[in-house]
N, C-alpha and C positions, 0 to 999 in steps of 0.2 A: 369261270374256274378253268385251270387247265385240263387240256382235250390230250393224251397221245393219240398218234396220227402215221401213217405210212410203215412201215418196217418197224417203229414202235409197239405196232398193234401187235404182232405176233406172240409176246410176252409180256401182253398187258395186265393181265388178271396177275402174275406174279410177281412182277414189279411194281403195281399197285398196293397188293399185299404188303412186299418189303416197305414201301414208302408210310403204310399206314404201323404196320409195326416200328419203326423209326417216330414218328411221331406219338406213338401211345410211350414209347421209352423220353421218350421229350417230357409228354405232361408228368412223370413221375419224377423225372431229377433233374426242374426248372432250379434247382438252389445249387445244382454244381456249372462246374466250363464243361461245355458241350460242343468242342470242336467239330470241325469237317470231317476230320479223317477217324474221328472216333465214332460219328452217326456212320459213316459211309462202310467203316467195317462192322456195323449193327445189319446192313443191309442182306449182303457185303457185296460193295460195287467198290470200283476204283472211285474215289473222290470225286475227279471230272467226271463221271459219268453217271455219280449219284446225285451230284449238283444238278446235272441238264437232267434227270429225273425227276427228282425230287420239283423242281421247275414246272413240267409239264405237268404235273400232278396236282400241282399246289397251286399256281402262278405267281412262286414268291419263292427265296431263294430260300434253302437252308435256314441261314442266319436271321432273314427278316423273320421267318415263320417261328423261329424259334425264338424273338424279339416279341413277336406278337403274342404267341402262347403265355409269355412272361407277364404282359403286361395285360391279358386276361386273367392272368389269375390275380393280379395287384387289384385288377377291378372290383373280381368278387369278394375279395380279403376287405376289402373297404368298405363294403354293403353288411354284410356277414359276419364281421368280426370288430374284436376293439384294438387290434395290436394296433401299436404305430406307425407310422408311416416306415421312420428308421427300420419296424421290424420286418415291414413287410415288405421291404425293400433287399434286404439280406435273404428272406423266404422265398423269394423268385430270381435268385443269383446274382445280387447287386453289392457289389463290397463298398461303394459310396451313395449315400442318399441323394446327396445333389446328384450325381450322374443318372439316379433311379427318377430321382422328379422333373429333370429336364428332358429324359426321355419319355416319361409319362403323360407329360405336356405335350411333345411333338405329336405322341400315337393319339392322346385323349383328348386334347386339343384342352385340357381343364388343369390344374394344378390337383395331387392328390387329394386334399382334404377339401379343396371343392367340390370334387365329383363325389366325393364321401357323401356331404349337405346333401345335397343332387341327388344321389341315388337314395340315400334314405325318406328324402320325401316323397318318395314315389312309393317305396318299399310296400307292399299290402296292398296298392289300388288296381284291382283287376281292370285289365281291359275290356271286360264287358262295363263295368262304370265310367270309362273314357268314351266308347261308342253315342252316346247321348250326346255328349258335349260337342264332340267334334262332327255327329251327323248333320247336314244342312249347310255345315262350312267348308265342305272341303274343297268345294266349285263356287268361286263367288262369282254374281254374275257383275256381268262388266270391266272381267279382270284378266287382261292377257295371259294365257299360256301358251307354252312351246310346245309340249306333246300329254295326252293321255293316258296312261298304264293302265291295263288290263290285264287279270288274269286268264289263263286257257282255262279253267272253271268256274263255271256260277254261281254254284252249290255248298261254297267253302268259306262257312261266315269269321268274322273276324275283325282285326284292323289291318289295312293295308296300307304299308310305310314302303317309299322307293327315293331312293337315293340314286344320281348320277355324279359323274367326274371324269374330266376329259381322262381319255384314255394314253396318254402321252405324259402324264404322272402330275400335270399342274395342281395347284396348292388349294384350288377352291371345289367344293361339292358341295347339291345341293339337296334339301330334304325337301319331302312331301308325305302327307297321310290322308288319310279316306277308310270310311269305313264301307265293308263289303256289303253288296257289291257294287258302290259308288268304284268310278275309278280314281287311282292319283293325277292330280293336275299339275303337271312341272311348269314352273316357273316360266315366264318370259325370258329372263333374266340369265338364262343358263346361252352361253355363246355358240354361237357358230362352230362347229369342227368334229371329229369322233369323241364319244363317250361310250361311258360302261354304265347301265341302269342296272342297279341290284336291285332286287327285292325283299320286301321281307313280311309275310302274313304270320299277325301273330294272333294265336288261339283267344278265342274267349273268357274262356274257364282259367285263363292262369294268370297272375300279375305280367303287368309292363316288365318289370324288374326280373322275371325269372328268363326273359329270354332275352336281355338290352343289356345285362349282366352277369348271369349265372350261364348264358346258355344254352340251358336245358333244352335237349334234343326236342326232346316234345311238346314246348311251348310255342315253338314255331316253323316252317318251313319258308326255304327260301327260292329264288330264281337269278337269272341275269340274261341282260339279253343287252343288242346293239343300238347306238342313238346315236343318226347324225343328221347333225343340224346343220343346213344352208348357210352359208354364204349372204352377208346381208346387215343391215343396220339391228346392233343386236336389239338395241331398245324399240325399234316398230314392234307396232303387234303384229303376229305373224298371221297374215292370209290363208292360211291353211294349217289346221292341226294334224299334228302325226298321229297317230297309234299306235301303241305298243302293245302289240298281245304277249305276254310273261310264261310260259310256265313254271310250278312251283313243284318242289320234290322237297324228302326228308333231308333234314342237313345232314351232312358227310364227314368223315374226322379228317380229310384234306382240304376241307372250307376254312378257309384263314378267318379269324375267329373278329365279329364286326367291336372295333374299337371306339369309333366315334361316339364323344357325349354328344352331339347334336339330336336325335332322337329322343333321349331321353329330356335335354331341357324344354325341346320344341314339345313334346307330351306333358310334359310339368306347365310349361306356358298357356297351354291348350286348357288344360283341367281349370288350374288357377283363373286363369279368365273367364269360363263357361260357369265354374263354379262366385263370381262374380258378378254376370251377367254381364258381361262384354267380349267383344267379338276376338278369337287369338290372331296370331299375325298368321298368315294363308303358308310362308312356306321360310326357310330360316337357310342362310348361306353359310360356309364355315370352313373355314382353313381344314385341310385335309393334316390326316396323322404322317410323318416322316420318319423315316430310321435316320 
């Protein structure tokens, strides 16, 4: 997430403020045009200097964050409700469908009414009922990884989902899960260079669905931290594993809000096969979401 930093720090606590009060006015009038210079006098900063704010705050501009917030709430309108796509396209400030579902593609990486299927069959299955399925697979032996994630505590049961993506914006990330306190096993497969590992623990007691979709502050907590990978033949298995120790905090109203359907098919994959009796796939690759 973004840090301020140097002579930033000074009037951090009230710039911070502005930036969260601009985005709490964001999630209430997703159905209107939400220009620059109309948040920036919400703040009230000059433009340029609510832009490089709002930046540091978020790590996402303005526009993207308010892209994003749009098509979280498309998300949850699609789990949640029966309107149409059409409707709920116009509901989060889109005066064309197709421009709503080709954008919803790019961030979701699913077409709407797919993720619709998708998340409702998840709809209801706590994650304390995924725990079983996925305990024992989450480290197969015999099977390359590139690094292991770890939480900075023991004590905090759950599932533990960790997503990486070069940090230079390219188009592929990748998933992993484990339940606590197993750690995630990333892939071999993840290349050489900087990335971003997110994290994300989510509670027991509440469905997949209330925090992969809805959200809700309390169903999960997250972290991030840095990954970089060597220089080297990406496909050998790597000689040495990394480690990643995470820490995880409450989520924030400047955490850019997680879009990717990739966790929630990779947990529908996982269930459906354990509920099967056969083994799910270890960790699932995916075109990342684009503005």
């Amino acid at each position: 997430m973004g840090l301020f930093s140097g002579a930033d720090c000074k009037d951090h606590g009230g710039r911070l403020a502005a930036i969260v009060r601009v985005i709490e006015h964001m999630k209430r009038e997703l159905s209107r045009p939400l220009p620059l210079e109309t948040l920036a006098r919400l703040a009230p900063f000059s433009p340029f200097y609510f832009h490089r704010v709002f930046k540091q705050a978020t790590s996402m501009t303005p526009a993207r964050f308010l892209a994003a917030l749009r098509m979280a709430e498309a998300r949850r309108l699609l789990l949640v409700s029966s309107l149409t796509v059409t409707a709920i396209s116009a509901q989060v400030g889109y005066s064309s469908v197709g421009t709503f579902t080709t954008q919803f593609r790019r961030w979701v990486s699913l077409p709407p009414e797919r993720f619709r299927q998708l998340a409702r069959q998840l709809a209801g299955v706590s994650v304390s009922a995924l725990l079983p399925v996925i305990r024992g697979r989450a480290i197969v032996a015999g099977q390359a990884h590139r690094a292991l994630v770890h939480l900075d505590t023991v004590d905090l049961p759950g599932l533990l989902l960790a997503a990486v993506a070069p940090r230079n914006g390219g188009r592929n990330e990748w998933w992993t899960a484990a339940p606590r306190p197993l750690p995630a096993a990333l892939p071999a497969t993840v290349p050489p260079g900087e990335h971003r590992a997110r994290v994300l623990l989510l509670r027991p007691d509440r469905d997949a669905t209330a925090a992969l979709v809805d959200g809700a502050p309390d169903s999960f907590l997250v972290g991030d931290t840095e990954l970089q990978v060597p220089a080297g033949d990406q496909h050998a298995r790597p000689t040495a594993l990394a480690t990643l120790t995470v820490p995880v905090r409450q989520v924030r109203v400047t955490d850019p809000p997680l879009l990717s359907a990739t966790p929630l098919r990779w947990l529908l994959g996982v269930s459906q096969a354990g509920w099967r009796g056969r083994a799910p796939v270890a960790d699932e690759r995916h075109p990342l979401r684009a503005a």
